[in-house]
DSSP file (Angstrom, degrees, kcal/mol; ACC not computed):
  #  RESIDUE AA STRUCTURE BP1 BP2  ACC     N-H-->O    O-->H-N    N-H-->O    O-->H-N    TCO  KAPPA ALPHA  PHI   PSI    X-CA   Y-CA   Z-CA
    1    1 A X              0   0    0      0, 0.0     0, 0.0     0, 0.0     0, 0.0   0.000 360.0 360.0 360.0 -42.9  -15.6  -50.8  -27.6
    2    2 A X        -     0   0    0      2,-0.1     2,-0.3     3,-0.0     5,-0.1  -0.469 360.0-159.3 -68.0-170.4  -13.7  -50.1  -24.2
    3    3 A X        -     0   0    0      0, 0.0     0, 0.0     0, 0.0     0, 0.0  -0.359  34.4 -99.9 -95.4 175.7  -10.2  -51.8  -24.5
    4    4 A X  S    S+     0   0    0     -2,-0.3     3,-0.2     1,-0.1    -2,-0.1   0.123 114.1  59.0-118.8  44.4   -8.6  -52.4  -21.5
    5    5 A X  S    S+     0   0    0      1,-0.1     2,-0.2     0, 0.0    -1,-0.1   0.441  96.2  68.8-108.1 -18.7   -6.2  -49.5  -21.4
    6    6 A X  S    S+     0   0    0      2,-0.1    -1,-0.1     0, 0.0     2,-0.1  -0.035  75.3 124.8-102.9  47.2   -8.8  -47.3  -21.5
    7    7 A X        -     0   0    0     -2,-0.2     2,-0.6    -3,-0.2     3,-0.1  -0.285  60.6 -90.0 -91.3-178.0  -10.9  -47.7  -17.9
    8    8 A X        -     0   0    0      1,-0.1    -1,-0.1    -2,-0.1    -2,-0.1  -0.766  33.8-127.6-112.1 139.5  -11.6  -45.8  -15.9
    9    9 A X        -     0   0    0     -2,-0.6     2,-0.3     1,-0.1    -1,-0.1   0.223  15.2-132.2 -48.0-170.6   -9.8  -44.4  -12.6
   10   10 A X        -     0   0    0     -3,-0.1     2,-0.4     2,-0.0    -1,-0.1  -0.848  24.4-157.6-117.4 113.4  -10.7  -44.2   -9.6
   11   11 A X        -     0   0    0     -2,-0.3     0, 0.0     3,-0.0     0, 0.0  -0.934  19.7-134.3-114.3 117.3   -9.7  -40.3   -8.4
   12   12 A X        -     0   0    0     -2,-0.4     2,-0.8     1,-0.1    -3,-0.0  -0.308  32.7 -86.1 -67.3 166.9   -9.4  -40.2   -4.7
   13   13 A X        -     0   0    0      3,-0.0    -1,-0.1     2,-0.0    -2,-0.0  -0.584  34.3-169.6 -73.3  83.6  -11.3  -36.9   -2.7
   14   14 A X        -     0   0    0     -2,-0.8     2,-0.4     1,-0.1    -3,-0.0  -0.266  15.3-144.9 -34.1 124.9   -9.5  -34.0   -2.3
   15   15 A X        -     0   0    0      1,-0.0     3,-0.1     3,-0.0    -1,-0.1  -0.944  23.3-114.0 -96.6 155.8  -11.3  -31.8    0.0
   16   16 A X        -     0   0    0     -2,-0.4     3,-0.1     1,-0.1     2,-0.1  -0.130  31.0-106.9 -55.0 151.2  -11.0  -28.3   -0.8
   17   17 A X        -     0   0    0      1,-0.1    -1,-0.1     2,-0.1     4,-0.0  -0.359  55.9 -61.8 -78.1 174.1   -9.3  -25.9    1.4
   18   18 A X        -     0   0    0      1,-0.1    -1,-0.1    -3,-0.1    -3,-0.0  -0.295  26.2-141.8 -75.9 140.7  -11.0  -23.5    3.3
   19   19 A X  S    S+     0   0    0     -3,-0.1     2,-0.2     2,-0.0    -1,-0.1   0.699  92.0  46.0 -44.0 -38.7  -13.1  -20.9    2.0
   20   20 A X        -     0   0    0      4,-0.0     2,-0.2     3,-0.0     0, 0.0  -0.806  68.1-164.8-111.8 156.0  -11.8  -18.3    4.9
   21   21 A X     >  -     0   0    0     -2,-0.2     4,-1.2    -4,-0.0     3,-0.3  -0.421  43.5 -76.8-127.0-158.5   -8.4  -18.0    5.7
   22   22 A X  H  > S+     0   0    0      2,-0.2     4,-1.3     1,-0.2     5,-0.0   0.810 129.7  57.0 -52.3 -50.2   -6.7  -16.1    9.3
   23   23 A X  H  4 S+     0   0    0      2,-0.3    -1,-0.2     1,-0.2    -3,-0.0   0.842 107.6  43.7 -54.1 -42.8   -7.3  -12.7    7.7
   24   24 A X  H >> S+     0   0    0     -3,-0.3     3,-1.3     1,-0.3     4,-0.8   0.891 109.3  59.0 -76.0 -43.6  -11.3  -13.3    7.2
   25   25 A X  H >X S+     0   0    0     -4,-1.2     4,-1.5     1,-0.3     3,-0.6   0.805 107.8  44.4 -84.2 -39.6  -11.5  -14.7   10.4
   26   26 A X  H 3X S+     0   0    0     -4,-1.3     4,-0.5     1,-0.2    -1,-0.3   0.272 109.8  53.1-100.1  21.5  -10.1  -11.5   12.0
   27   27 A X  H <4 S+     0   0    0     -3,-1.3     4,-0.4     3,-0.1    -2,-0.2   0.378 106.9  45.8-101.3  -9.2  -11.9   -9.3   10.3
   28   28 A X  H <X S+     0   0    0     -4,-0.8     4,-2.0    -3,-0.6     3,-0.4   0.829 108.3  61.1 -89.5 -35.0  -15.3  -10.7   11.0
   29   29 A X  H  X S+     0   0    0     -4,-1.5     4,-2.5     1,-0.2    -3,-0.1   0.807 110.8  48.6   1.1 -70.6  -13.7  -10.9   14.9
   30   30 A X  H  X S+     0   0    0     -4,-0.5     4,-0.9     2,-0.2    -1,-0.2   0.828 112.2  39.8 -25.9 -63.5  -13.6   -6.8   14.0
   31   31 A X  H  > S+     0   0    0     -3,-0.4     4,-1.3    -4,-0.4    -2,-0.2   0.765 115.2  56.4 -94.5 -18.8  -17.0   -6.2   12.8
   32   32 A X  H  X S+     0   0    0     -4,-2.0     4,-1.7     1,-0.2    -1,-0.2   0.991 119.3  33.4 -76.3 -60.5  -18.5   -8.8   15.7
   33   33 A X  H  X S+     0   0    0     -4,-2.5     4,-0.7    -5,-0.2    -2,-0.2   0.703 110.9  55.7 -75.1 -10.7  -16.8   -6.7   18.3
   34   34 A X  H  X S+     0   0    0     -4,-0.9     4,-0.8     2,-0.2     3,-0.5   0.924 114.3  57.2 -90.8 -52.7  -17.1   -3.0   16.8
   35   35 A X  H >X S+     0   0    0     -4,-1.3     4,-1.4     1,-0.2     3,-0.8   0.868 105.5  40.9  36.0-116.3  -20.9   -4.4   16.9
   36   36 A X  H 3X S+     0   0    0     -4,-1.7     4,-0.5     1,-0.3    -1,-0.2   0.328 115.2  48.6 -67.9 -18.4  -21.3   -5.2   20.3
   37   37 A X  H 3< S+     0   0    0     -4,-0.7    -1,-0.3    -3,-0.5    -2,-0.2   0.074 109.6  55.0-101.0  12.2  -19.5   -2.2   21.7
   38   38 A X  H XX S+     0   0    0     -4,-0.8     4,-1.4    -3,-0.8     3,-0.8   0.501 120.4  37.5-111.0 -57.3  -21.8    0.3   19.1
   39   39 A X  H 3X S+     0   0    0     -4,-1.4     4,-1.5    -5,-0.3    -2,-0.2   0.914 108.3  56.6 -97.0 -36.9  -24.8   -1.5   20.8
   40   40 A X  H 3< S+     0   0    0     -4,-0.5    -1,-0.3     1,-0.3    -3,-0.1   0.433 111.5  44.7 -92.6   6.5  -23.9   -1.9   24.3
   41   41 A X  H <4 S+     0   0    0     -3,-0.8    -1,-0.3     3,-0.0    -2,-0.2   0.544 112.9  50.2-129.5  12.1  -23.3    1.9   24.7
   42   42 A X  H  < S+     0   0    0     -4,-1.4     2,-0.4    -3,-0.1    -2,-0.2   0.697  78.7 121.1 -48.9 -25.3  -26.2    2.9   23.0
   43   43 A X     <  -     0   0    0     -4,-1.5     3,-0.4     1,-0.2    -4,-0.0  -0.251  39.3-179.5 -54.3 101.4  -28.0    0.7   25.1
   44   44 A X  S    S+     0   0    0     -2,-0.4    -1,-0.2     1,-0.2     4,-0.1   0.570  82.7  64.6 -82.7  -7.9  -30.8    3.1   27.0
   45   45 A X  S    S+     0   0    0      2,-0.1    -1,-0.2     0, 0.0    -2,-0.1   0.892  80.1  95.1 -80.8 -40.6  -32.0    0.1   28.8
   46   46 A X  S    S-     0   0    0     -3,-0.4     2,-0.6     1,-0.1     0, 0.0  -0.239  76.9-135.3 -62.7 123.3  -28.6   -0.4   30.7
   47   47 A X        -     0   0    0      2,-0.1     2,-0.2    -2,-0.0    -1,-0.1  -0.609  23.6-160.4 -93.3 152.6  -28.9    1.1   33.9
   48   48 A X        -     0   0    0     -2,-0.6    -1,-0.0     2,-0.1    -4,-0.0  -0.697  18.7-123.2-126.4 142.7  -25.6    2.9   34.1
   49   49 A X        +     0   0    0     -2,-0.2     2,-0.1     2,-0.1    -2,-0.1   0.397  66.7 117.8 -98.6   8.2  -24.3    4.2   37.8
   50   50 A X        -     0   0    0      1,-0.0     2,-0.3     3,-0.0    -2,-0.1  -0.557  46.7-155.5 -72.0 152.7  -23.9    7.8   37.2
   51   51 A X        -     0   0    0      1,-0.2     3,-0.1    -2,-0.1    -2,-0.1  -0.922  25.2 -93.4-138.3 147.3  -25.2   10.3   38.4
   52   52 A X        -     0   0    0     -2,-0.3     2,-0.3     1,-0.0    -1,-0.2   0.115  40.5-126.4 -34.7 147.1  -26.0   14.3   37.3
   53   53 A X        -     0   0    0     -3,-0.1     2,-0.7     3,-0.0    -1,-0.0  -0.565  32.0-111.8 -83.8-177.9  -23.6   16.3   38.4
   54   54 A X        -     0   0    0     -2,-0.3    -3,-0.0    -3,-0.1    -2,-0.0  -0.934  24.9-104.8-119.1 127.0  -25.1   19.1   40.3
   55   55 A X        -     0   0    0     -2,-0.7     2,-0.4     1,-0.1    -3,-0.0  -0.186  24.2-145.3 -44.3 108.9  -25.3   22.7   39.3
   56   56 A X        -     0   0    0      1,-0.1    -1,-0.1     2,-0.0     5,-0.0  -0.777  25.7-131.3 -83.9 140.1  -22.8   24.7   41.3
   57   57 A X    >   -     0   0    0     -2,-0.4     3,-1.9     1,-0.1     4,-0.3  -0.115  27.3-102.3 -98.7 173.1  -24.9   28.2   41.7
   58   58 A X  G >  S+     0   0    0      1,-0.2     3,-1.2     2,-0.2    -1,-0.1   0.886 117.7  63.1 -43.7 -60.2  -22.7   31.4   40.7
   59   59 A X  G 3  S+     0   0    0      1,-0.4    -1,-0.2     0, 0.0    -2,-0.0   0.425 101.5  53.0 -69.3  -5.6  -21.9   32.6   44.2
   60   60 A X  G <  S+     0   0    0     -3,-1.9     2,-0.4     2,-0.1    -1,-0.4   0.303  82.8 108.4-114.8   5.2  -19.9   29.1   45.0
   61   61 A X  S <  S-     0   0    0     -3,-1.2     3,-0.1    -4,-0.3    -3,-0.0  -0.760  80.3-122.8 -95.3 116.3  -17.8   29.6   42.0
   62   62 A X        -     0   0    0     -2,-0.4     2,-0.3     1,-0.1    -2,-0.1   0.070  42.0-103.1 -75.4-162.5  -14.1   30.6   43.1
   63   63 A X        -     0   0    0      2,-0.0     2,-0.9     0, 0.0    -1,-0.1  -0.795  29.4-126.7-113.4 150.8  -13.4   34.2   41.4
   64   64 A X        -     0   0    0     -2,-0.3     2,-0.4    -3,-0.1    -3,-0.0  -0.754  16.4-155.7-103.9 125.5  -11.4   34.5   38.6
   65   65 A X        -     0   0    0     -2,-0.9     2,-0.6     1,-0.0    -2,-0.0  -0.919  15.5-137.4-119.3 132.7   -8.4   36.8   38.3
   66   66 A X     >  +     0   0    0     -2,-0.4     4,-0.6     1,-0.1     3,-0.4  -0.658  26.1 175.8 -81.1  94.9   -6.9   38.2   35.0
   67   67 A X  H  >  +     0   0    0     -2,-0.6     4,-1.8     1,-0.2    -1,-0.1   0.774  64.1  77.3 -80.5 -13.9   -2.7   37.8   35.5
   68   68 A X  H  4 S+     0   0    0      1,-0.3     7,-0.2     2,-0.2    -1,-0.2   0.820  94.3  43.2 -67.2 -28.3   -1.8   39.0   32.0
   69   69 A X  H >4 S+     0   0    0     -3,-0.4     3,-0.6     1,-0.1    -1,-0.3   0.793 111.9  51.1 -87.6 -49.8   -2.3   42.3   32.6
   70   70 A X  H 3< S+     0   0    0     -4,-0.6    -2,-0.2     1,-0.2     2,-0.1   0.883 120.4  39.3 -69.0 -30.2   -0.4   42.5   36.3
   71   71 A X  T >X  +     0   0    0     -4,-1.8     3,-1.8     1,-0.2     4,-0.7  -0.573  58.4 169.6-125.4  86.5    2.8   40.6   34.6
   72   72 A X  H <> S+     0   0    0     -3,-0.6     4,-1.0     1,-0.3     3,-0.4   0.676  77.6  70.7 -42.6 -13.9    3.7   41.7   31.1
   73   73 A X  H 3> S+     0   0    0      2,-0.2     4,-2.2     1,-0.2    -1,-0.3   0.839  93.4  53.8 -85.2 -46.9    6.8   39.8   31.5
   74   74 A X  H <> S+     0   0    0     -3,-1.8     4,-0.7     1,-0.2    -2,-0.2   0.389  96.6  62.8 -86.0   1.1    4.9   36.4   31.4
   75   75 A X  H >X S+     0   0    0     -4,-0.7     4,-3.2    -3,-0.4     3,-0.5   0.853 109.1  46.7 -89.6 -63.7    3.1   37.0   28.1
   76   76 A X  H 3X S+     0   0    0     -4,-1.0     4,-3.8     1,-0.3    -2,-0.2   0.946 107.0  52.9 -34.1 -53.1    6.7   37.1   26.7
   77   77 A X  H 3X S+     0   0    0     -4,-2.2     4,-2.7     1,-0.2    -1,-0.3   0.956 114.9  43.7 -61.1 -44.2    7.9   34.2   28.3
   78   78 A X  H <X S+     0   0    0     -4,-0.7     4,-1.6    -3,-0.5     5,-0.4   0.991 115.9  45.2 -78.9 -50.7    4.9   32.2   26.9
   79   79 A X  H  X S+     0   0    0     -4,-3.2     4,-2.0     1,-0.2    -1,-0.3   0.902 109.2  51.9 -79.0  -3.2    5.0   33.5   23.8
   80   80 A X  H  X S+     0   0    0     -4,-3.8     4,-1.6    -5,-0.5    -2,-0.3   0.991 112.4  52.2 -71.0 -55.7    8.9   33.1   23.4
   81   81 A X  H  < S+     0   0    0     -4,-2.7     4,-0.4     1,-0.2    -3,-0.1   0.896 110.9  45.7 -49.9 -68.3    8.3   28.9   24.6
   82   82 A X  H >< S+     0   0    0     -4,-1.6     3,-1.7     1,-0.2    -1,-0.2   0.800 116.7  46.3 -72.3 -33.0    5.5   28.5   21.8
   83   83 A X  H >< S+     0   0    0     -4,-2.0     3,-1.4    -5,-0.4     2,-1.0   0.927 120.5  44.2 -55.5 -72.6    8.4   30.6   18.9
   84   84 A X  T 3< S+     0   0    0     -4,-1.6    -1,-0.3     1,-0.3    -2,-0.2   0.314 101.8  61.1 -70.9   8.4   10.9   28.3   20.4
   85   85 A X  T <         0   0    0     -3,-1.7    -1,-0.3    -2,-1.0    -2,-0.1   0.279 360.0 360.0-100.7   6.6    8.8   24.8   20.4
   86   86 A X    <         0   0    0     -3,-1.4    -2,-0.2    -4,-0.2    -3,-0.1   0.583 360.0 360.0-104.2 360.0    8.4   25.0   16.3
């Protein structure tokens, strides 16, 4: 029943090409590092070298002086830059 035209090949093995390409590869890169920087500054275990700041009381606090009122002039000028910035 075969002939002999009709035998069968031999088909060498291809192998496939890769399932990920450049793209995949940098986008798991992405998610690996976004990750690892998500956990590492959550991290409450890490002991971190900062320190409180310390409450400066009332009485050290320099005094604050209201100009707007002593130069009327300079409320123009400011608001003439911000008309003239648009």
């Amino acid at each position: 029943m075969n002939s002999p035209d009709t035998k069968a090949k031999a088909v060498p093995y291809r192998p496939r090409r890769a399932a990920l390409n450049w793209v995949d590869y940098l986008v798991i890169a992405a998610t690996v590092l976004t990750f690892v920087a998500v956990v590492a500054a959550n991290n409450p275990h890490v002991a971190r070298a900062q320190t409180r700041a310390t409450i400066i009381p009332a009485a050290e606090l320099p005094t604050q002086v209201a100009q707007g009122m002593d130069q009327p002039g300079l409320i123009k000028a400011k608001i003439g830059l911000a008309l003239a910035g648009r």
